[in-house]
Every structure is written in structure tokens, then in C-alpha cells.
C-alpha positions as CSV (number, residue, x, y, z in Angstrom):
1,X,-13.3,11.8,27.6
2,X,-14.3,8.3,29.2
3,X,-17.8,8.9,28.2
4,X,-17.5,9.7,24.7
5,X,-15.4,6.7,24.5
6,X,-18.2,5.3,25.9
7,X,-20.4,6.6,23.6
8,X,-18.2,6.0,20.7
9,X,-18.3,2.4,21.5
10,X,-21.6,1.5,21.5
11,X,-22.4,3.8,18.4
12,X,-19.1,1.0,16.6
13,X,-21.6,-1.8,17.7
14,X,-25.4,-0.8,16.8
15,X,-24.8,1.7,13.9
16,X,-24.2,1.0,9.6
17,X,-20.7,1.4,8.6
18,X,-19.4,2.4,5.3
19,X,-16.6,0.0,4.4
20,X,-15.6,0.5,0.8
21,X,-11.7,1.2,-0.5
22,X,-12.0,4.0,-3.1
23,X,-14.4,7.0,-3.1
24,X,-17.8,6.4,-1.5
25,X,-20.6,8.8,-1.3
26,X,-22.5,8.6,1.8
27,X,-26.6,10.5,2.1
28,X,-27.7,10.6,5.5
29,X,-30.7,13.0,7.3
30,X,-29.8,15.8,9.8
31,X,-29.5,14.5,13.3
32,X,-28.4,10.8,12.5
33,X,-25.3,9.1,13.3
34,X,-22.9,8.3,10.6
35,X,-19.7,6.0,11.0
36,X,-17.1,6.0,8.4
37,X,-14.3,3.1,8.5
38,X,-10.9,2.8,7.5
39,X,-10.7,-0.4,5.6
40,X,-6.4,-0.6,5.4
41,X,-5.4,-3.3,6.6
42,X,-3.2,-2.8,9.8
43,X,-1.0,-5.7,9.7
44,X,0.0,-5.3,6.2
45,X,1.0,-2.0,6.3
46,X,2.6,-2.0,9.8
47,X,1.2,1.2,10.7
48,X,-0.8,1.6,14.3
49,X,-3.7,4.0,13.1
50,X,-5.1,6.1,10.5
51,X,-4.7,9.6,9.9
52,X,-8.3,11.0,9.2
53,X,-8.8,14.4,7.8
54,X,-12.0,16.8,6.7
55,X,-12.4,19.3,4.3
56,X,-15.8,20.7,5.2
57,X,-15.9,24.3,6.1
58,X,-11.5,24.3,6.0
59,X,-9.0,21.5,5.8
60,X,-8.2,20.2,8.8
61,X,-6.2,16.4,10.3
62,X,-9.3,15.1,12.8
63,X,-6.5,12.9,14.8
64,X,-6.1,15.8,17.2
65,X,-8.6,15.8,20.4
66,X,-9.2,19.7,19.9
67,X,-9.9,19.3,16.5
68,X,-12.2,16.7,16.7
69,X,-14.5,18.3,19.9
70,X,-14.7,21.1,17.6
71,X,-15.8,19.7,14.9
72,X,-18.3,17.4,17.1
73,X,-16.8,13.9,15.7
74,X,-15.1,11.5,17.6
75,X,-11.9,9.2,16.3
76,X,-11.3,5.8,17.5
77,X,-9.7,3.4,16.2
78,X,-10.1,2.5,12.6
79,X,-13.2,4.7,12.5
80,X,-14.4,8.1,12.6
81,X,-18.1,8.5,14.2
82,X,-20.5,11.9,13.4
83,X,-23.1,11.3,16.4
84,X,-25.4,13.5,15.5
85,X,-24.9,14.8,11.7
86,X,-25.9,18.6,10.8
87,X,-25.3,20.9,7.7
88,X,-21.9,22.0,9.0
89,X,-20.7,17.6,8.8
90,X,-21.4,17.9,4.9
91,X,-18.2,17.4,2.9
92,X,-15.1,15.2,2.1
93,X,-13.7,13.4,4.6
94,X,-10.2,10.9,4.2
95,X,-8.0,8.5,5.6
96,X,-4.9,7.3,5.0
97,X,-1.8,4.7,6.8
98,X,1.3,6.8,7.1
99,X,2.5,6.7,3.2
100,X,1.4,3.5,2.5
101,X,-0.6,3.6,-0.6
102,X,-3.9,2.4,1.3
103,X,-6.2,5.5,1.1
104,X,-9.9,6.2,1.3
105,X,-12.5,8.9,0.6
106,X,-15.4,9.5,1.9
107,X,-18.2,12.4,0.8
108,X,-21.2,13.0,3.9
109,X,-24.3,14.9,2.2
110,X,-26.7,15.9,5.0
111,X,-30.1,16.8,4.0
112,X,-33.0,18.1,6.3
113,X,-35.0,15.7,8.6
114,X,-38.7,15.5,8.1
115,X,-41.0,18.3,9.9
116,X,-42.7,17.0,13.0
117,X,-44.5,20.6,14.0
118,X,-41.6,22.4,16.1
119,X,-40.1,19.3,17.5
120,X,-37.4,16.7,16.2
121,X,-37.0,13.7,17.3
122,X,-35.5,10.2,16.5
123,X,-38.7,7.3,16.6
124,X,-36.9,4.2,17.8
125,X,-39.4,0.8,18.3
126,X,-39.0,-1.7,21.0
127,X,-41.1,-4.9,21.2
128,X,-41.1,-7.1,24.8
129,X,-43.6,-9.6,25.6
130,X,-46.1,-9.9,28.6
131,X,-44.9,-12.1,32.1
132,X,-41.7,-11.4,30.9
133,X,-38.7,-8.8,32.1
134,X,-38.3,-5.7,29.8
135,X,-35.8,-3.5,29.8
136,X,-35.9,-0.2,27.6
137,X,-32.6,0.4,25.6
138,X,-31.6,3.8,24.5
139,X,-30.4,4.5,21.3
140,X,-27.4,6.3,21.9
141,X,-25.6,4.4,25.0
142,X,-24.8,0.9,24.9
143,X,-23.4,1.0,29.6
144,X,-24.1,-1.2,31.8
145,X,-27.4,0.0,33.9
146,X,-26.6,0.2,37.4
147,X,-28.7,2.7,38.3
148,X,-30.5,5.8,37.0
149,X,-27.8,8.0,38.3
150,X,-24.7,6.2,36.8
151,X,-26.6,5.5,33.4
152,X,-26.3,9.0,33.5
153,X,-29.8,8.6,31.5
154,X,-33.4,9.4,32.3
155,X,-36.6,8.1,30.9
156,X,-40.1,9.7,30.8
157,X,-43.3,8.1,29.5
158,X,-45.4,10.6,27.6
159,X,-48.2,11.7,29.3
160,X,-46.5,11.0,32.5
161,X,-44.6,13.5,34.6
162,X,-42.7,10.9,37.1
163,X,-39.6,9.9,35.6
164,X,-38.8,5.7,35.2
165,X,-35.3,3.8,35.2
166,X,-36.7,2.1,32.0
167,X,-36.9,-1.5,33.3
168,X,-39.9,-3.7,33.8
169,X,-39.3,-6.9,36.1
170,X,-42.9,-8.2,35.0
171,X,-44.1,-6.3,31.7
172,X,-47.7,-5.8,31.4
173,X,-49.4,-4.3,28.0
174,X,-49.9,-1.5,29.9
175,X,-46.6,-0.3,30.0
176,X,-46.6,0.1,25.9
177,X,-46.0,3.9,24.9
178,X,-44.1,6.0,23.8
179,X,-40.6,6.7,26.0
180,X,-38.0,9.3,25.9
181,X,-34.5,8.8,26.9
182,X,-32.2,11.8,27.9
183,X,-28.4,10.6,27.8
184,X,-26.1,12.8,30.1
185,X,-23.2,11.8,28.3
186,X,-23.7,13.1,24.7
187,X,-26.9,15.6,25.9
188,X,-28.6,13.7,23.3
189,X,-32.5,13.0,23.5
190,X,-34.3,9.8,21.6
191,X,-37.6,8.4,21.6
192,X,-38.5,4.6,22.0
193,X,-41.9,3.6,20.9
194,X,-41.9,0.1,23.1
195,X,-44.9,-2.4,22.5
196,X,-45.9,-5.3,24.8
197,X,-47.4,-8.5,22.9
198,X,-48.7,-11.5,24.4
199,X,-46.0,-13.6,25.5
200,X,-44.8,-15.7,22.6
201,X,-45.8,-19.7,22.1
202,X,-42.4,-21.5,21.9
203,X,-42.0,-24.0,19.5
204,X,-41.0,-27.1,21.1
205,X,-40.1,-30.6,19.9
206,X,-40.8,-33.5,21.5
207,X,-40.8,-37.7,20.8
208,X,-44.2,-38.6,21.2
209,X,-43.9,-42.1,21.3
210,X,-42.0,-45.0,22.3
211,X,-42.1,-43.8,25.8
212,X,-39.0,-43.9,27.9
213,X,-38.1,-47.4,29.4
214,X,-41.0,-49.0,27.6
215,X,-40.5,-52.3,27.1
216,X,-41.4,-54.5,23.6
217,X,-42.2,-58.1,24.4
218,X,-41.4,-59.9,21.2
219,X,-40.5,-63.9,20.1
220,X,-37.3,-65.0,19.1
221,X,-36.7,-65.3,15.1
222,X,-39.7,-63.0,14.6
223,X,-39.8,-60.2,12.8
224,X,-40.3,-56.6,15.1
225,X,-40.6,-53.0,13.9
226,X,-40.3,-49.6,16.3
227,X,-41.2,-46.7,15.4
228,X,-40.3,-43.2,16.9
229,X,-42.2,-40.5,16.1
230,X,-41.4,-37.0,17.1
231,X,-43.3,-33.0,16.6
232,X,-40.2,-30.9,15.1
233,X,-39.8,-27.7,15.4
234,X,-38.2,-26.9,11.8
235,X,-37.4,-28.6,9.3
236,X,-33.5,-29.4,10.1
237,X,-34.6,-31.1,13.1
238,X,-33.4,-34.7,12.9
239,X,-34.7,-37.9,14.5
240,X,-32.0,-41.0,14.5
241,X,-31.9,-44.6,16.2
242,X,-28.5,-45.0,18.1
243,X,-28.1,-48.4,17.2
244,X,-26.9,-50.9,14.2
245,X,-29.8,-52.2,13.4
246,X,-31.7,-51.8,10.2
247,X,-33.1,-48.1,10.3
248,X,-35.6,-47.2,7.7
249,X,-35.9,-43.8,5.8
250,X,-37.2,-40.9,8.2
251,X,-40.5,-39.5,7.2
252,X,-42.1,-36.1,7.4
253,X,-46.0,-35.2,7.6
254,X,-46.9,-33.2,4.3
255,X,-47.0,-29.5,4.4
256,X,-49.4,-28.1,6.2
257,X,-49.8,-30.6,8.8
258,X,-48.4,-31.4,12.3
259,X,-44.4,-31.3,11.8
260,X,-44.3,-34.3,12.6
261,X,-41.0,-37.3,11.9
262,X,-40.9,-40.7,12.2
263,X,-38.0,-43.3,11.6
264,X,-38.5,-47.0,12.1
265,X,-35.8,-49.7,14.1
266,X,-36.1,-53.1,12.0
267,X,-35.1,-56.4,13.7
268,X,-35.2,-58.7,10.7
269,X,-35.0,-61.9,13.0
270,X,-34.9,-61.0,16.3
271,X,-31.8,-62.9,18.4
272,X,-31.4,-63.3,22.2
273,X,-28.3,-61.1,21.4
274,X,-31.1,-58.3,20.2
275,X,-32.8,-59.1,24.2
276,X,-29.2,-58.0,26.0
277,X,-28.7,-54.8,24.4
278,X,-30.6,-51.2,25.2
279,X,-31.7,-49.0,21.7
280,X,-32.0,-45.4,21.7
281,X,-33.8,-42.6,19.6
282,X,-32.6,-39.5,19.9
283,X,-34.6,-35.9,18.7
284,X,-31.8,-33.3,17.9
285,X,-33.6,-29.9,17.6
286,X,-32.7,-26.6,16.5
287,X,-35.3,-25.0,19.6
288,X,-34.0,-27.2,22.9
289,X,-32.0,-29.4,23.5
290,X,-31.0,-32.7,22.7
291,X,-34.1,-35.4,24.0
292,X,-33.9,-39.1,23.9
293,X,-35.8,-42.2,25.1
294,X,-34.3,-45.8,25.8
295,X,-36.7,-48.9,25.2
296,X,-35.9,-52.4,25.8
297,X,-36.9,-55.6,24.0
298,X,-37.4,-59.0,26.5
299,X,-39.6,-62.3,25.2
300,X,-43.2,-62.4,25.3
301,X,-44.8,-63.4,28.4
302,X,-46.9,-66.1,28.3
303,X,-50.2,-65.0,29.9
304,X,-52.3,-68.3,31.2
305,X,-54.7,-66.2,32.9
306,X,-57.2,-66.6,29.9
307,X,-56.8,-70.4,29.6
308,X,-57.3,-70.5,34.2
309,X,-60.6,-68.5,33.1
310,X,-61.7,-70.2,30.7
311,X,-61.1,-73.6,32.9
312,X,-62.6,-72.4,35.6
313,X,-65.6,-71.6,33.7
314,X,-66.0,-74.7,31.7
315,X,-65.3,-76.6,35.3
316,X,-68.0,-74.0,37.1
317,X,-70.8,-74.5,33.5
318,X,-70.4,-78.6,33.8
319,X,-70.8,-78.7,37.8
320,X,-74.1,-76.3,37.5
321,X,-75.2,-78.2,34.6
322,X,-74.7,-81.6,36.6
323,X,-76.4,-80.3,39.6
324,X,-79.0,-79.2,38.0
325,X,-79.7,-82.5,35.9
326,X,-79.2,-84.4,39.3
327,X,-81.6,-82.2,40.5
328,X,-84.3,-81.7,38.1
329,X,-83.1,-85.2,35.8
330,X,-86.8,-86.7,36.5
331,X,-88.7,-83.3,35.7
332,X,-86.9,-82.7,32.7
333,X,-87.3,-86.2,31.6
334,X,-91.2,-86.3,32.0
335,X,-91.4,-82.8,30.5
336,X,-89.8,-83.6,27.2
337,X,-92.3,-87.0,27.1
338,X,-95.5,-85.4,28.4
339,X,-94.8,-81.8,26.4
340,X,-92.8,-82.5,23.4
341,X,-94.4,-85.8,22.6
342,X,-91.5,-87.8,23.2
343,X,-93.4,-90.7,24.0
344,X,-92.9,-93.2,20.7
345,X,-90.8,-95.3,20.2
346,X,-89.6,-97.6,17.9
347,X,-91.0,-101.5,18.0
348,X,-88.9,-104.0,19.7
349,X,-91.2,-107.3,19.5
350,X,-92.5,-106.3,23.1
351,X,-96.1,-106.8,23.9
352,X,-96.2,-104.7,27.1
353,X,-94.6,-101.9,28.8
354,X,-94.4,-103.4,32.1
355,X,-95.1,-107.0,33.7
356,X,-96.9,-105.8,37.0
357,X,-96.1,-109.0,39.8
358,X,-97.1,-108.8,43.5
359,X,-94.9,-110.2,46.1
360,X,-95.2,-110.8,49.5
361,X,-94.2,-107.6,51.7
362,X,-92.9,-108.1,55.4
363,X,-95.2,-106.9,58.4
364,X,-98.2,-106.5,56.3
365,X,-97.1,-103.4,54.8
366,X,-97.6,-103.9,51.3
367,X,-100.5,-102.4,48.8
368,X,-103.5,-103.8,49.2
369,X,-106.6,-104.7,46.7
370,X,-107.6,-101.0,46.2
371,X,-104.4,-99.3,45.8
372,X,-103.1,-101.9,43.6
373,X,-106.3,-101.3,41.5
374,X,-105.6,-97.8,41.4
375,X,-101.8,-98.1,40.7
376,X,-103.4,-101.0,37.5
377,X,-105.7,-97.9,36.5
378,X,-103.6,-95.0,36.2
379,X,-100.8,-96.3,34.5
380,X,-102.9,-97.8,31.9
381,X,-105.6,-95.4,31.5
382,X,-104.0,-91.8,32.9
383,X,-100.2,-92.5,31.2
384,X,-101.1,-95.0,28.1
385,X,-99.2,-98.0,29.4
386,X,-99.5,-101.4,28.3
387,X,-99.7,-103.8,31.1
388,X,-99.3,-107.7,31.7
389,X,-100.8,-108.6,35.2
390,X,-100.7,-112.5,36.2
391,X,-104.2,-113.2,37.2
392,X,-105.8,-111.4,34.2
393,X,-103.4,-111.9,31.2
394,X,-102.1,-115.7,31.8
395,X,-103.9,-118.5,30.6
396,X,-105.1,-120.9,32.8
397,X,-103.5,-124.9,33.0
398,X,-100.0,-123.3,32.7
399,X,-97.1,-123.8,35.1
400,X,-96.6,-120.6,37.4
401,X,-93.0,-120.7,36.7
402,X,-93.6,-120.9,33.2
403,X,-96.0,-118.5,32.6
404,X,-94.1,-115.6,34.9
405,X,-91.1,-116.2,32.5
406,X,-93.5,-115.6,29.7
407,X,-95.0,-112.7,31.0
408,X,-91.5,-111.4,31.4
409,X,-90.1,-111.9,28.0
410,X,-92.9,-110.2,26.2
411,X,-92.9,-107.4,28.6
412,X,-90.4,-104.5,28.8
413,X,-90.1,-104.0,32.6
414,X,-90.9,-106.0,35.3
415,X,-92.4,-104.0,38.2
416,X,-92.7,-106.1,41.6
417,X,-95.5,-104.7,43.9
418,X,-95.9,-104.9,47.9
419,X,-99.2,-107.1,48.7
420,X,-100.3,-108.4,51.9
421,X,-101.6,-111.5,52.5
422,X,-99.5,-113.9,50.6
423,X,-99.8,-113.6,46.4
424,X,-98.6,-117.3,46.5
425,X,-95.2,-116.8,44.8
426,X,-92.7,-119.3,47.0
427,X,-89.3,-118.1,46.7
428,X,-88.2,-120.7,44.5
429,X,-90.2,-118.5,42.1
430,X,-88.8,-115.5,43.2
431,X,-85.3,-116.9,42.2
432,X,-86.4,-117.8,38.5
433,X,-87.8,-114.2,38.1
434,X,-84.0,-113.3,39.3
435,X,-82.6,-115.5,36.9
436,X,-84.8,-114.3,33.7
437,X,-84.5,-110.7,34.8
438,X,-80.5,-111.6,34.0
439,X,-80.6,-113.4,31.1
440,X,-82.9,-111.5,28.9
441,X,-81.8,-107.9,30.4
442,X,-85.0,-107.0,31.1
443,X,-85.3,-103.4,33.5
444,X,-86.8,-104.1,36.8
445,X,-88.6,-101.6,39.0
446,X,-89.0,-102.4,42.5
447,X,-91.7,-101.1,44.5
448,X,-91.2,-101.1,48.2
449,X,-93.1,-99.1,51.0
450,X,-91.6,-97.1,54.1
451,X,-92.1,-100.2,56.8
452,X,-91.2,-102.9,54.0
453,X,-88.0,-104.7,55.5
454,X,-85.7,-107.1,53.2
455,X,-83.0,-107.8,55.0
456,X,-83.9,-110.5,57.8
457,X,-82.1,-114.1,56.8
458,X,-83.7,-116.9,56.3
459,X,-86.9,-115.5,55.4
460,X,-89.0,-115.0,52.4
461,X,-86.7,-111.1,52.3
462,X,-83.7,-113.2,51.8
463,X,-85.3,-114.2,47.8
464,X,-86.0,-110.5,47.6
465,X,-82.7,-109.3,48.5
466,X,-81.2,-109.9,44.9
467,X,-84.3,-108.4,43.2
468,X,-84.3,-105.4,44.9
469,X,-79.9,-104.9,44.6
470,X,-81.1,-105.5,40.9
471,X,-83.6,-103.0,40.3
472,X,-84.5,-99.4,41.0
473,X,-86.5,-99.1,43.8
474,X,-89.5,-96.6,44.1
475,X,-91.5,-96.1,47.7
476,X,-95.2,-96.1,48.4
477,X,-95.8,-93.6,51.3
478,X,-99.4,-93.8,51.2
479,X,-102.3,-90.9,50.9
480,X,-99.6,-88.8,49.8
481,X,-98.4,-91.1,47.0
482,X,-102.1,-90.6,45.6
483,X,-101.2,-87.3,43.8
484,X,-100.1,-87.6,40.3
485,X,-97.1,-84.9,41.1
486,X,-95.9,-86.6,43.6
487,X,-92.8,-88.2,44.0
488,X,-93.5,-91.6,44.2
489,X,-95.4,-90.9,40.1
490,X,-92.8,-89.2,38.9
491,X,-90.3,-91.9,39.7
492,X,-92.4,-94.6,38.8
493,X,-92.7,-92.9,35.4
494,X,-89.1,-92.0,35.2
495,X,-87.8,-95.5,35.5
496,X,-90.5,-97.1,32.9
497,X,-90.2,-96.5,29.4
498,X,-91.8,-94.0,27.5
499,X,-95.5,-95.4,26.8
500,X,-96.9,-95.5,23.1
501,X,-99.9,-93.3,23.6
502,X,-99.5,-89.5,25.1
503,X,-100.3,-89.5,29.3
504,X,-103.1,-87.7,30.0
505,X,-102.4,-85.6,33.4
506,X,-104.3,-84.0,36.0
507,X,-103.5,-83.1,39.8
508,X,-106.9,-84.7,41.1
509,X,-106.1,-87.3,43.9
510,X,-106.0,-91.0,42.8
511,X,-108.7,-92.1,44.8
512,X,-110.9,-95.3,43.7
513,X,-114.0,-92.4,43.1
514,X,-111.7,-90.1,41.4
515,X,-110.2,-92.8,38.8
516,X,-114.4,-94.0,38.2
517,X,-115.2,-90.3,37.4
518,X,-112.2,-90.2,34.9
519,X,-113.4,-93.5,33.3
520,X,-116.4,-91.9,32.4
521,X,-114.8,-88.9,31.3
């Protein structure tokens, strides 16, 4: 009795019921289940069940247990349950409350169930899905499975004699087929056609961006917009700011497209009130469960790495520049006049380029007659300069005095050389050179060698002294002062002004033979 009950029960649950006050006409195949319900209404009529009758083969009240086993129906309840219908079900059946007025009819036509060769049987499909548990369900008892023995049902895969409890704890597509169930409770057999598919994709949703904790850097009274943007799984998925700011309208990606929704948060003029406060956008989905990210807003930083950079580089560009240009000042210099032809310039009432004037050297150390001619030579014949030289371009009868300070005002540059003996320039001479030099401006170049001394008192080095704090000084070292690239040359040139006529350089040495063989060149 417990198991029909049993059986009774989960046939209530899984099977079609025919609910309809009245007559109703119910067509069913042999060997299906049929469950006719009572649609009075209990509480209305104060009765506690129905009274169900048949009049099939004879007339007979179905409320008795005898009656119904014999018959092979079952009663509970409000409804009356055929398990498995044959030709012997077909006929009227009724209920009724008491003598309440609520009645019912009900008329079961059974017809034959399609031919399968000598065997029926009831095709049920299952569907489970691979990596996943799977557990077979018979048609005909809804119990809990404990274990095959107080299921009180065995399966059997066809084409397999061993029997199996129906329950997969990993199913594999291998395990589809076709399964038959044997329930001991009703002796009833069914067939379950079970497929295993690929284990399903589940649709998630997710917010794809802010991210959570991000933080916006923004400036006060400006203007910010956030958007959130979130994949939906359907479309009554909704995506909201918790906040009371300005929200604009949520929008969805056309049809066809990535399900994807956005909705905007609007600061209009963003307050330090805005800075103090945390905002929130929240994805409610109809496939998981509620997600949400929090972002922040704080003021912008203000990055000086870019301006220490660009310092630093400027700084680091202007100390190689200067070094080099300390460095390579006189090269660069003679390279743009000798090269570019920077060599012209424009007429300042000037006669000469320099004002060449020997004086007196200490120790003997100064040029004598041949180097002198040779320093006279190259300027003026190798590098184009105009020169003034006292005992060639001053007119006899005139005072020395005088005609130095002439020499000087028509000249440029006034370059004092090193000569030894005595030129015959006192130092009361040497004082009115000092004194022009001042007045007019006029460049000096002194000329010194690596013995010359100017610093003893009392001496004819104490009326040098001023010239040579005055001037740029340039040292003769000799033999090796004979090379056109040498040091002592390029300074010498680097202090005079550019000549009027274009140098004309070679690397010979400046000896008395060499500077004959260029003359004739």
C-alpha cells in the first residue's frame, strides 16, 4: 500500500491532469498513465473527499481499496490515477462531494499503442552534459535513490548484460544509449533514451570596466564623465550607478552584436564634496548574481617629472655645448673663416689689420731677425693680412712717439713681439702705447715666449706689465711654433680679425726656405 502511494505520488507530480468542471472527454494510448481530477472545491463544500465512481465493464464506487486494486486504479486525494491504461479502463468515470451540487464527468477512450515488432515499450529521453553528474530518472517512480535495492528499480543498458544503479558521478558521451528501468513497485518497465552533449557554455555577465577601486584623478570645477560598461546576459539585465549624481540614459549594443550596456556618472562641476564620497555601479543579472565595483575620485596629481627631465636636459645640452665651444672655440672659429669664407668684413676707416711692434724681451728670449721675418711673411702672404711695421711703413723725420700713435690709430690690432737686443723703445714709450691702446679701444695681442719674464720691479718688465694685463697673450715655443697647425697659429689667428683676402693654408714648416719656395709659388 506504501508503495502505490508512493507511486501514486510521483505520477500527481510529472503526469497531465484533466481539470475541467462538466463532461470532458479524455483519448489516451494503451499503456499510458491517465490522471483524472476532482476540481470541487473542498472548502466550500465542507466535505473531506470525493466519491469517485466507474461505469466501464459494471457500475462500481472506486473509494473502496478492493475495488480500486481490482480495477488497477489508485484513489488519492482529489484524484483518481490509471497507471497504465488498457481496453478494460475505457468508459465513464465520476466524481462528486457528498450531495453538494459540485459534480464531474469524465469519459477515458483507450486506443491501441503503435506496433514496435513484438515488443512495447514507453521511449522516454534524457539529456545530461559531459564533466558533469547524471543521474537517470525513471518514469514511473519519483523515491529517493538510496540504493539499487531500496529504489526497488533496476537499470540495464542495451547491449549490456551487467545491470547499472543509473547514476553517473562524471558523465562521459559514452554513456548515451538507450536504458531500461524495471520498477519493483508497480512491475512496470520504461525505457530512457539518455544523451550526453558537450557541457553547456554559461552565459555570464560581467562589468568590464571601471575596474574595482580604480581611482579618477580629476580638477576641481571641471567637468568628469564615468562610464560603466557591462556584457549582459539577457536583455532584462540592468546596469545602475548607486549614487545622486547625474546618470545618463543606459545604452545597449545593436542586435546582433556583443550584449553589451553602458550607463554614464556625470559630475557637472566636480566639488571637494564629490572627492569625500565612494560611487558604485552595480550589474544586476538574471544568470548570477548581483556584481558591483566601487571607484573613487581624488585631484589630479601634479606630475613634475617631465619638467626635472626636461631641466635636466636643457642643463646637460648647454654644459656639452659650452664644453665643447671652450674646447674647440678656436677651431670652429678658423673653420668658418678659412671654409665658409667668413673672412670680409665691413670697412671701418682702418688701414691695417695689425700694427706689428717689437719690444724688448727679458733674458734674451725674444724672436730674433729670422723668426720675426717669417712671423712678417706668413701673416701677410699665407693668411692675407695687412700689416703696419715701424721701420718699413713710418716716414722718416717723425717723432717715435708720434708716429707709434699713428701706426696704432690706423691699425686694427696692435701685436707686440719679443726681440732681443734692444728695438730702442724706452719705457716712456711703452706707456704712451698703454695709453692709446685705452683711448682709442684698439685690441692688443701680446706675444710672449716660454722664458720671457714680466714681472721683476723696476725694470723695463715693470712698463710691460700693463700691456700684457691688457691684452691677450699668445706664446712662441720655438721649432714647434713653425707649423701652421700649431697652437701658437691658431691663436694668433683667433685673436686678430678676420683678414680681407681668403688664407691660403698648408702644413709645410715655416722655415725661411719654405716661405721663399711659397713666394715663388
Amino acid at each position: 500500500m506504501v508503495s502505490s502511494l508512493l507511486a501514486l505520488m510521483f505520477l500527481l507530480t510529472s503526469t497531465p491532469v484533466a481539470q475541467q468542471l462538466g463532461h470532458e472527454v479524455i483519448l489516451v494510448q494503451a499503456g499510458e498513465r491517465v490522471v483524472l481530477h476532482c476540481p470541487c472545491d473542498v472548502n466550500r463544500t465542507g466535505d473531506a473527499e470525493p466519491i469517485w465512481t466507474s461505469s466501464t465493464e459494471r457500475q462500481m464506487a472506486l473509494n473502496n481499496v478492493s475495488s480500486a486494486q481490482e480495477t488497477g486504479v489508485l484513489v488519492h486525494g482529489m484524484s483518481l490515477v490509471i497507471p497504465r491504461a488498457s481496453g478494460s479502463h475505457q468508459g465513464n468515470y465520476s466524481c462528486s462531494l457528498g450531495n453538494s451540487s459540485c459534480q464531474s464527468r469524465f469519459t477515458v477512450t483507450v486506443t491501441p499503442a503503435p506496433s514496435r515488432g513484438n515488443e512495447e515499450r514507453n521511449d522516454y529521453s534524457q539529456i545530461c552534459y559531459s564533466q558533469q553528474s547524471c543521474r537517470l530518472t525513471c518514469p514511473h517512480v519519483n523515491t529517493p535513490r538510496i540504493n539499487m535495492t531500496s529504489n526497488g528499480i533496476t537499470w540495464l543498458k542495451e547491449g549490456q548484460s551487467s545491470p547499472n544503479d543509473g547514476y553517473f558521478p562524471i558523465a562521459e558521451e559514452n554513456h548515451s544509449g538507450v536504458y531500461t528501468c524495471t520498477s519493483h513497485v508497480n512491475n512496470m518497465t520504461s525505457t530512457v533514451v539518455l544523451q550526453v552533449k558537450p557541457q553547456k557554455k554559461m552565459k555570464t555577465a560581467v562589468i568590464l570596466s571601471p575596474q574595482h577601486e580604480e581611482v579618477f584623478y580629476v580638477d576641481l570645477g571641471s567637468t568628469k564623465v564615468i562610464v560603466c560598461e557591462a556584457v549582459a546576459c539577457s536583455v532584462f539585465d540592468r546596469l545602475i550607478w548607486l549614487n545622486d549624481k547625474s546618470v545618463k540614459t543606459t545604452k545597449r549594443a545593436p542586435r546582433g552584436e556583443e550584449n553589451k550596456i553602458t550607463v554614464s556618472l556625470v559630475f557637472q562641476k566636480v566639488s571637494e564634496e564629490d572627492l569625500l564620497k565612494n560611487y558604485t555601479c552595480r550589474l544586476r543579472s538574471t544568470c548570477q548574481n548581483v556584481s558591483s565595483v566601487t571607484v573613487t575620485l581624488r585631484t589630479a596629481r601634479r606630475s613634475y617629472t617631465p619638467l626635472i627631465l626636461s631641466t635636466v636636459g636643457l642643463v646637460l645640452v648647454m654644459t656639452v655645448t659650452l664644453f665643447i665651444y671652450v674646447k674647440l672655440k678656436i677651431e670652429i672659429t678658423l673653420f668658418l673663416r678659412d671654409t665658409l669664407g667668413c673672412h670680409r668684413r665691413t670697412s671701418d676707416g682702418k688701414c691695417y689689420d695689425a700694427f706689428l711692434m717689437c719690444y724688448e724681451s727679458d733674458g734674451g728670449a725674444g724672436l730674433n731677425a729670422q723668426d720675426r721675418k717669417l712671423l712678417q711673411s706668413v701673416l701677410e702672404e699665407r693668411f692675407g693680412y695687412s700689416l703696419c711695421l715701424y721701420d718699413r711703413d713710418v716716414l722718416p723725420g717723425k717723432a717715435a712717439a708720434e708716429a707709434v700713435c699713428d701706426c696704432i690709430e690706423e691699425s686694427r690690432t696692435v701685436v707686440l713681439v719679443p726681440t732681443s737686443p734692444d728695438p730702442g723703445l724706452g719705457s716712456g714709450l711703452l706707456s704712451a702705447i698703454h695709453a692709446a691702446l685705452v683711448e682709442r679701444q684698439t685690441r692688443l695681442i701680446f706675444i710672449t715666449t716660454e722664458t720671457t719674464e714680466v714681472s721683476t720691479p723696476g725694470s723695463l718688465s715693470e712698463a710691460l706689465q700693463p700691456l700684457s694685463e691688457a691684452g691677450d697673450c699668445v706664446t712662441w715655443k720655438g721649432p714647434s711654433s713653425m707649423l701652421s697647425s700649431s697652437s701658437f697659429w691658431k691663436q694668433l689667428r683667433y685673436h686678430l680679425p678676420a683678414s680681407r683676402q681668403p688664407s691660403k693654408i698648408n702644413h709645410l714648416p715655416l722655415t725661411t726656405k719654405g716661405v721663399a719656395s711659397w713666394r715663388n709659388v
